[in-house]
C-alpha positions in Angstrom: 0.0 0.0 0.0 2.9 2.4 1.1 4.5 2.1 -2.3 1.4 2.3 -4.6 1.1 5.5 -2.3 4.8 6.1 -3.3 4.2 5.8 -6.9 1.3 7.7 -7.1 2.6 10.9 -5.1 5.6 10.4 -8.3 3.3 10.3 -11.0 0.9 13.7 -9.6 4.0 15.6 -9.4 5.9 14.4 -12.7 4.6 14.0 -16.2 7.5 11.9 -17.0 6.5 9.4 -14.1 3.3 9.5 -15.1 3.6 8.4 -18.1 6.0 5.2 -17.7 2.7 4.9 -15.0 0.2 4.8 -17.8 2.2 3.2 -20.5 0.3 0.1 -20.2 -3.2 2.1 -20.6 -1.7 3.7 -23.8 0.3 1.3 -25.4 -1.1 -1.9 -24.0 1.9 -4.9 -23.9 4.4 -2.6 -25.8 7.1 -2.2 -23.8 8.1 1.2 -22.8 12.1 2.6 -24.2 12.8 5.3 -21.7 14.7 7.8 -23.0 16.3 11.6 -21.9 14.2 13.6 -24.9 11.2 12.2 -22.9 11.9 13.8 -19.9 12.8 16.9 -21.8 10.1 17.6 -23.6 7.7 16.2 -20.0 9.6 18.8 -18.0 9.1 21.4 -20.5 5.5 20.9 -20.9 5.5 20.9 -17.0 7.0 24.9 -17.1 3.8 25.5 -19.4 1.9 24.0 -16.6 3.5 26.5 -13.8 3.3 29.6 -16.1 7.1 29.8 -16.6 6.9 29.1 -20.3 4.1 30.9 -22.2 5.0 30.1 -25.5 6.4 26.9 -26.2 7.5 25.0 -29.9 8.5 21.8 -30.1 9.9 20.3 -33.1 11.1 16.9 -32.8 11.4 13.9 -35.9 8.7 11.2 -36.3 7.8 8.3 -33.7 9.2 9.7 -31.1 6.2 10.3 -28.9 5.6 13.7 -29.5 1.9 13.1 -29.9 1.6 11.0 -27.3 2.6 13.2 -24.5 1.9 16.7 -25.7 -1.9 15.3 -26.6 -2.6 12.1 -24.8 -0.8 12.7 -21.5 0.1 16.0 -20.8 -4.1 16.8 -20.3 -5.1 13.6 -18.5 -1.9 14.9 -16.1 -2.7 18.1 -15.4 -6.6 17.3 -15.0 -4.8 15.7 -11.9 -3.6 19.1 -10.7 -5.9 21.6 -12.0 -9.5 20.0 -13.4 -10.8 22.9 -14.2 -8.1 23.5 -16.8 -9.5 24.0 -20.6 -7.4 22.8 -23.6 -7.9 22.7 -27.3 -5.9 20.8 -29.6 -5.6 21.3 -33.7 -4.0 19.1 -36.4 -3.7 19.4 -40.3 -6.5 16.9 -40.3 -9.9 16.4 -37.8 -9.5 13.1 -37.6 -5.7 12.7 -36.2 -7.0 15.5 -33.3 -10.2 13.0 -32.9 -8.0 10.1 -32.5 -5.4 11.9 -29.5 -8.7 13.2 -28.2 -10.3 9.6 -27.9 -6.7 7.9 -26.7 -6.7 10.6 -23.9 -10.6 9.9 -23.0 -9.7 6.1 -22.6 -6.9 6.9 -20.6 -8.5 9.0 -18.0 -11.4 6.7 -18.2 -9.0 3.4 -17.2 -9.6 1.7 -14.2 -5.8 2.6 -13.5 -6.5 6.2 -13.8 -9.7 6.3 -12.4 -8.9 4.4 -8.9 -6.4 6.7 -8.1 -7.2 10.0 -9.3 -11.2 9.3 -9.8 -12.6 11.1 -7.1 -10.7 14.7 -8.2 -13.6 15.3 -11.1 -15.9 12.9 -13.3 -16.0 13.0 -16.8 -20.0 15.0 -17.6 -21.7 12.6 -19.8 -23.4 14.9 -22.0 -20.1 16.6 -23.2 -18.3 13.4 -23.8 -17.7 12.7 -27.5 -14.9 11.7 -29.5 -13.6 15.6 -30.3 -15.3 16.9 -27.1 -15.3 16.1 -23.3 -15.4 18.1 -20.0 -15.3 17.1 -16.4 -17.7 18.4 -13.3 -15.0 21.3 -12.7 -15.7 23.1 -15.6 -12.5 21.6 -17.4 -12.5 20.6 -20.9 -10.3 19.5 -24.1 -11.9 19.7 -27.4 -10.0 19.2 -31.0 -10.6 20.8 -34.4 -8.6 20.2 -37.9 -6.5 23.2 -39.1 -8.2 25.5 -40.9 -11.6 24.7 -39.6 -13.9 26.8 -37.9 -12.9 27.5 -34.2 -15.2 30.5 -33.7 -17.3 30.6 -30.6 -14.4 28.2 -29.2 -11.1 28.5 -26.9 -9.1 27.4 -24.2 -6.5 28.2 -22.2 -4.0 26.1 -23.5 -4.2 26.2 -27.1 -2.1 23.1 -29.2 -1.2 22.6 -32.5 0.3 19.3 -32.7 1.1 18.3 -36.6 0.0 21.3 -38.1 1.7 21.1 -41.6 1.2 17.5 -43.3 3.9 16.3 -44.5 2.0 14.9 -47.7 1.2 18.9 -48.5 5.3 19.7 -48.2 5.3 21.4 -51.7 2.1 22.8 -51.6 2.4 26.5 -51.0 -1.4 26.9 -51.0 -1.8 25.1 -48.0 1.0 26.3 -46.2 0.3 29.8 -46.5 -3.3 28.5 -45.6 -2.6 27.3 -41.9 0.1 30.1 -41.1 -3.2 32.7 -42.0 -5.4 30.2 -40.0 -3.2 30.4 -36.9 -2.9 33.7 -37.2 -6.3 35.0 -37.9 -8.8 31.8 -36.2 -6.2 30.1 -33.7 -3.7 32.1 -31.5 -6.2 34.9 -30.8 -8.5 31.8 -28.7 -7.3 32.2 -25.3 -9.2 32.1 -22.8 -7.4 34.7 -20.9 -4.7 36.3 -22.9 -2.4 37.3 -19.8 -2.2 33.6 -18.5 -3.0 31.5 -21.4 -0.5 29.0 -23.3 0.2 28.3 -26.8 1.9 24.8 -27.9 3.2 23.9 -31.1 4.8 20.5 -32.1 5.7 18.9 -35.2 8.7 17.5 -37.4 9.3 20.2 -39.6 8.6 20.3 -43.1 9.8 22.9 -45.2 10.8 26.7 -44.8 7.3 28.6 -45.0 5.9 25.5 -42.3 4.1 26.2 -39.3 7.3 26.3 -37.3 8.9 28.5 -39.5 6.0 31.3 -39.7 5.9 31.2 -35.6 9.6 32.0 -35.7 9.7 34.9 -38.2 6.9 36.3 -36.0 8.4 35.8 -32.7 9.6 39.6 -33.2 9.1 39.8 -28.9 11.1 36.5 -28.5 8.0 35.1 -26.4 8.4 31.7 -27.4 10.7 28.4 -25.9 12.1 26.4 -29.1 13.0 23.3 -28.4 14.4 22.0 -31.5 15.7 18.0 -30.9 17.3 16.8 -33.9 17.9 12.9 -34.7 21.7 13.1 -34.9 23.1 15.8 -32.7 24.1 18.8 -34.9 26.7 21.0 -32.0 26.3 24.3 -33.9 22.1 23.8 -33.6 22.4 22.6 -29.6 18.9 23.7 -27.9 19.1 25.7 -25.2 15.8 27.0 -23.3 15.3 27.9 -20.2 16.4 27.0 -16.0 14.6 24.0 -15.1 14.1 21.9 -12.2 16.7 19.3 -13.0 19.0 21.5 -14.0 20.7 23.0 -10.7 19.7 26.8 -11.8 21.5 26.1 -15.0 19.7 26.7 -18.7 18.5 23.7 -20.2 20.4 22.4 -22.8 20.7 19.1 -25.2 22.6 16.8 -23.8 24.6 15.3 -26.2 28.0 15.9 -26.9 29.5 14.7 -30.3 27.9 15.4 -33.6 26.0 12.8 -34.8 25.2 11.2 -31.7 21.2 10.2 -31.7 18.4 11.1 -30.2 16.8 8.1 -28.9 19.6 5.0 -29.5 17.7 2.4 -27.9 14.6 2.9 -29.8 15.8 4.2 -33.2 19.4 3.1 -33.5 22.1 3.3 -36.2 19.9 0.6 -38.4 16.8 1.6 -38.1 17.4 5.2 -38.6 19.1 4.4 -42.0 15.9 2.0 -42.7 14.0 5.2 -41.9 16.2 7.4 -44.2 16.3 4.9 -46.8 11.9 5.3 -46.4 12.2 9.4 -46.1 13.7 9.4 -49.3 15.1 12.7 -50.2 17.8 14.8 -48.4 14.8 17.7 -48.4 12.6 15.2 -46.2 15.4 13.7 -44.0 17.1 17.4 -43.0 13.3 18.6 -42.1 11.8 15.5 -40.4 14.6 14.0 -39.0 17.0 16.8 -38.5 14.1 19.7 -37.6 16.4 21.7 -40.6 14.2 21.9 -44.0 17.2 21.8 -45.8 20.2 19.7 -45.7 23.5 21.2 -44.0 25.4 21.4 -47.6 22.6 22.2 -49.9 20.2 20.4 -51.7 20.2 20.5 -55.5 22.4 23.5 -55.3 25.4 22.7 -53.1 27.1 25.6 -50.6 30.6 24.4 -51.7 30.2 25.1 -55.3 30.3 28.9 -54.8 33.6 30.1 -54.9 34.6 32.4 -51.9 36.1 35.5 -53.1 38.9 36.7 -50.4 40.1 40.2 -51.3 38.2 43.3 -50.2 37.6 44.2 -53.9 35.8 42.9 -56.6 38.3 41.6 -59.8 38.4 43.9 -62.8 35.0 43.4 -64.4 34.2 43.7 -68.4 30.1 43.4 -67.8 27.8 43.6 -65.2 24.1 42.8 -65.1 21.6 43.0 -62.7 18.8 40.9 -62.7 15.0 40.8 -61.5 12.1 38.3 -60.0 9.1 40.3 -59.3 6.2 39.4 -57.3 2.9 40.9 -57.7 1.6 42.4 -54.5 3.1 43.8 -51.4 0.6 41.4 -48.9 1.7 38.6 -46.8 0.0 36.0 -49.3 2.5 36.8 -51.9 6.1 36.4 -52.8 9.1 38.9 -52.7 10.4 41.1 -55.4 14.1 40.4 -55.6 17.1 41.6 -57.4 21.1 40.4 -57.2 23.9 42.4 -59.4 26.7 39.9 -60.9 29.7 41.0 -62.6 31.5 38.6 -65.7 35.0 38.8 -65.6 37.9 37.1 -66.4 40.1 34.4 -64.4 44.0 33.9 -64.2 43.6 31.3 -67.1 41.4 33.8 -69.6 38.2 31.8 -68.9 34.7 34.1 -68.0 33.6 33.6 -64.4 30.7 35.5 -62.8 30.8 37.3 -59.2 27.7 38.8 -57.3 27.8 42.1 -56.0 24.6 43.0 -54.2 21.5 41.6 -53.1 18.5 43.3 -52.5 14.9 41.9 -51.8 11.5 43.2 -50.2 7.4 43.0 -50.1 6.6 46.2 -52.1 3.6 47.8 -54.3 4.7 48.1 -57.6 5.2 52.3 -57.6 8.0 51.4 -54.8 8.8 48.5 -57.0 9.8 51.1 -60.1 11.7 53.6 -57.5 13.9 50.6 -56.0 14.5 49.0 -59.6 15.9 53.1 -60.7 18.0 53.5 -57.5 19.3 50.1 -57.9 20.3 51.2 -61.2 21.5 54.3 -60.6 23.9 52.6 -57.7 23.5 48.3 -57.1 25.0 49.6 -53.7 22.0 51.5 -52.8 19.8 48.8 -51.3 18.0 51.4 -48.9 20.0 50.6 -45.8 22.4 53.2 -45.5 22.6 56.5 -47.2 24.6 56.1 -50.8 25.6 59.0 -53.1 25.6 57.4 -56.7 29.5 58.0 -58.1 28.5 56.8 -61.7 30.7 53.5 -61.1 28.2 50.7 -60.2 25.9 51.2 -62.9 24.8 48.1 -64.5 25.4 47.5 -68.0 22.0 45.6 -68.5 19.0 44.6 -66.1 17.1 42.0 -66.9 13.8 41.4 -65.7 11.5 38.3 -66.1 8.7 38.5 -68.4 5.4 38.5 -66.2 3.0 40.9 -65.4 4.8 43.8 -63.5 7.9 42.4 -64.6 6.4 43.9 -67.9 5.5 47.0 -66.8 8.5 47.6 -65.2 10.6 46.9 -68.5 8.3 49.5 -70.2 9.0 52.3 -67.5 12.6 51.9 -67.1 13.0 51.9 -71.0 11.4 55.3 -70.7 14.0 56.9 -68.6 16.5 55.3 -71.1 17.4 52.2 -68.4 18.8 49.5 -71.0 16.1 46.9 -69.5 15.5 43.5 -71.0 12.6 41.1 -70.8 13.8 37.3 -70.0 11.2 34.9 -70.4 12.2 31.7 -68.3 9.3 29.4 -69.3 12.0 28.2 -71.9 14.2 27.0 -70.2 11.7 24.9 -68.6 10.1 24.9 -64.5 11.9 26.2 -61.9 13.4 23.4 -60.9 14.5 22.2 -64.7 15.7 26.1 -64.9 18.3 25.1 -61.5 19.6 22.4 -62.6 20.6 23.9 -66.2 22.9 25.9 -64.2 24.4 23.6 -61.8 27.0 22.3 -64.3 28.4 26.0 -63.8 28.1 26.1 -60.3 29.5 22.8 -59.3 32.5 23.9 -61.8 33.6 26.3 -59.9 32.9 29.8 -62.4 30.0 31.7 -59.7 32.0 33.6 -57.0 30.5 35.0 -53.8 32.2 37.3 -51.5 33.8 36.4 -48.4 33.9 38.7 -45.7 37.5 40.2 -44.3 39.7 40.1 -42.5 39.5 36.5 -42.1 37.9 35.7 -45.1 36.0 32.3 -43.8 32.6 33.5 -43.7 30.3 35.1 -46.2 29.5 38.9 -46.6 26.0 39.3 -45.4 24.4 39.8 -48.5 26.2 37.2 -50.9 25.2 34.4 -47.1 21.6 35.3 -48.0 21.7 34.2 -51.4 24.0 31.4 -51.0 21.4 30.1 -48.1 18.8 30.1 -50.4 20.2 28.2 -53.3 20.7 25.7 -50.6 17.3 25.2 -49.8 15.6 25.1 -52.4 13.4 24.5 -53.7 12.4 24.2 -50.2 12.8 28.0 -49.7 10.9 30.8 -48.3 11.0 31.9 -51.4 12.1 31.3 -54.5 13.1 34.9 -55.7 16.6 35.1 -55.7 17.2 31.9 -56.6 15.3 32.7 -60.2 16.8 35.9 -60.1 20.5 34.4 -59.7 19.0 31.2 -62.8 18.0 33.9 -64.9 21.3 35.9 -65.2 23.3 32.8 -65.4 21.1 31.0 -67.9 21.7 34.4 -70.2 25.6 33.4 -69.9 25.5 30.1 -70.3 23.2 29.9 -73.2 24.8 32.9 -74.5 28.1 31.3 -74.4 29.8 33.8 -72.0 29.9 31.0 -69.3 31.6 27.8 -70.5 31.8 24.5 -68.7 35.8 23.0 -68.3 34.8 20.5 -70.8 34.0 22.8 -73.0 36.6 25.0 -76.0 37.3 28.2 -73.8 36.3 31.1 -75.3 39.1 33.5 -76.5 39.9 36.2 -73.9 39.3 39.9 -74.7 40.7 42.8 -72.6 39.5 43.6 -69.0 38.0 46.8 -68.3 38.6 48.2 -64.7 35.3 49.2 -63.3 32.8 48.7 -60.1 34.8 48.6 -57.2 32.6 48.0 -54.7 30.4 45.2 -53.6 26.5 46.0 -52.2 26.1 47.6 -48.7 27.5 45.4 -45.7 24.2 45.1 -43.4 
């Protein structure tokens, strides 16, 4: 009796020893593979519980019990301590929130749960359905799909657990669908907005995912990211917040050698390459298992083929062109404009090889549109982050602008103030993706330069690190602006025969022209 005491005081005042306690209700005969993530993400999900974490994002790789204890056990616990408590739990589909909702129902309707903590509330047997039931203290836990209507509805800890499917990973539509839903229908339900919780959990997806919206929006830093990847990655260690286990120290991952994983005696060397070998791509693998859309090196376009420029100059350049994607609205719903400048010059052997010079890229209305595209001409420098006085001497020799609808318009308009401004129609050249890997032949031999940033030269300039991150997500990106606007210049010098693969007859070498000394603002 004393130690069924014993182990009930341990479960009421730890979620982790609750649920090795209710394992068996869960899971039935499976046996239970204890491991130190568990007890991370229980302890965390206990701050949420105490108020000490308001705002809390988990993202963690597949079967690894996310579900089951942020949406089966974390409620049935804290039912334990506070009945009255109100949740509400979304998913990118009703009926994977309807089956958490009925696995935590049947746990706190077990004998196991009910002899011990049975006389603290009783489920109210009107209000007890497969997406809805309350108990007698006014406490409840009701689920919805994303995008579904929550109005009239709340809680005062809110949970999105799956929100993206990974089955929708290239849909945009549906993407940019649940980041407006949690926006607009979900975080606004709390019941008290001073006290109240959000909780977010899922394997990540791609870069404009659920995870990734709450981040870009986290301008306050309000939120707790715990971020467990399945092989430990030493420049990515988590690090949240003082917990109980911790001696007064900030939490932290664990692990100390890259590579090490995440739960070895569930998912070990074998069965995570099983796992990989299932996952497929190096796109799905770096989001779902490492919690990093993108893998470390790049995808299609790999970091190492861009050649790091190390002097504080530019070379002696012959041509320069600038080139632009253009979106067609300012709003949320719609893509960037972008522009990057690139400068052809020639190598120690008399061979052409391209370097960018600036980047620029924003959510404008087409009249601010036309006034960027002119500065931008008048000086690539002048992005709009310092002051720049235009010196005549990083004018671009052509811009090129793709042939859409304001892309039109803005050809027209700059050809009035006598801007040499060419359409570039990449339909061509194929999709985007066929458009990529046209140009990766170039890349990969070694003729696109990026700037590296001095004294040390090891690390890019700010600008020339935005672009270079983007090639290597896609076409996972944000965005997929400067991407097409870096595949559009260099698919002009390729098929143009200014860029040449090595295999290739070089071209005979012409005389180099000093001009453009100066590379885009430093931000």
């Amino acid at each position: 009796m004393a130690e069924e005491l014993s182990a009930r005081r341990k479960a009421e005042i730890s979620l982790h020893q609750f649920t090795k306690q209710a394992w068996p209700q869960i899971e039935g005969n499976r046996a239970f593979v204890d491991g130190w993530h568990i007890q991370a993400i229980c302890e965390h999900l206990e701050a949420v519980a105490r108020g000490e974490i308001r705002r809390l994002l988990i993202n963690v790789p597949p079967r690894t019990m996310k579900s089951t204890l942020v949406s089966v056990v974390f409620p049935a616990w804290l039912w334990i301590i506070r009945p009255e408590e109100q949740f509400a739990y979304a998913s990118y589909s009703s009926a994977l929130s309807m089956r958490d909702s009925v696995r935590c129902r049947r746990l706190i309707s077990s004998p196991w749960y009910q002899t011990r903590w049975g006389h603290i509330f009783n489920l109210v047997g009107d209000q007890n359905t497969k997406s809805r039931f309350e108990n007698n203290q006014m406490g409840y836990r009701i689920s919805f799909g994303v995008n579904s209507s929550v109005i009239g509805e709340g809680g005062n800890i809110l949970c999105v657990d799956d929100g993206n499917n990974a089955m929708d990973g290239e849909s945009e539509t549906v993407r940019e669908s649940t980041n407006l839903w949690w926006d607009t229908a979900w975080s606004i339900r709390l019941n008290d907005p001073k006290t109240g919780a959000l909780i977010a959990v899922q394997q990540r997806i791609d870069e404009l995912d659920l995870s990734a919206h709450i981040m870009e929006s986290d301008i306050n830093k309000e939120w707790t990211y715990l971020i467990l990847p399945m092989e430990f990655e030493s420049s990515r260690r988590a690090k949240t917040i003082i917990l109980p286990s911790t001696n007064g120290k900030i939490w932290q991952d664990p692990r100390e050698k890259d590579g090490d994983l995440l739960w070895p005696n569930r998912i070990g060397e074998k069965e995570l390459k099983q796992l990989k070998a299932s996952l497929g791509s190096e796109y799905a693998i770096a989001g779902q298992l490492q919690q990093r859309p993108a893998p470390e090196t790049g995808g299609i376009m790999k970091k190492s083929w861009f050649q790091l420029w190390k002097h504080p100059s530019p070379p002696n350049m012959f041509q320069v062109l600038q080139s632009w994607d253009t979106a067609l609205e300012a709003n949320e719903m719609n893509a960037y404009s972008a522009c990057s400048t690139w400068g052809l010059f020639y190598d120690e052997h008399k061979v052409v090889n391209v370097i960018l010079l600036g980047v620029w890229r924003g959510r404008v209305e087409y009249p601010d549109l036309r006034k960027m595209a002119k500065r931008l001409y008048e000086d690539y420098r002048d992005d709009g982050s310092i002051e720049i006085k235009p010196d005549g001497a990083h004018i671009p020799d052509i811009v090129l602008v793709e042939s859409k609808v304001s892309g039109i318009s803005l050809v027209q308009d700059l050809r009035k103030t006598g801007i040499m401004a060419v359409k570039f129609d990449p339909n061509k050249y194929g999709d985007k993706i066929l458009r990529v890997r046209k140009i990766t032949p170039i890349l990969e031999a070694g003729r696109v330069w990026v700037p590296a940033r001095p004294p040390g030269y090891t690390t890019l300039r700010s600008f020339a690190d935005t672009l270079v991150q983007m090639c290597s997500i896609f076409p996972n990106a944000e965005s997929r602006d400067l991407v097409d606007s870096m595949t559009q210049v260099l698919l002009r010098l390729v098929y143009g025969g200014y860029l040449t693969h090595p295999d290739d007859e070089p071209r005979e070498s012409g005389s180099t022209k000093p001009k453009h000394t100066f590379y885009g603002v430093e931000k």
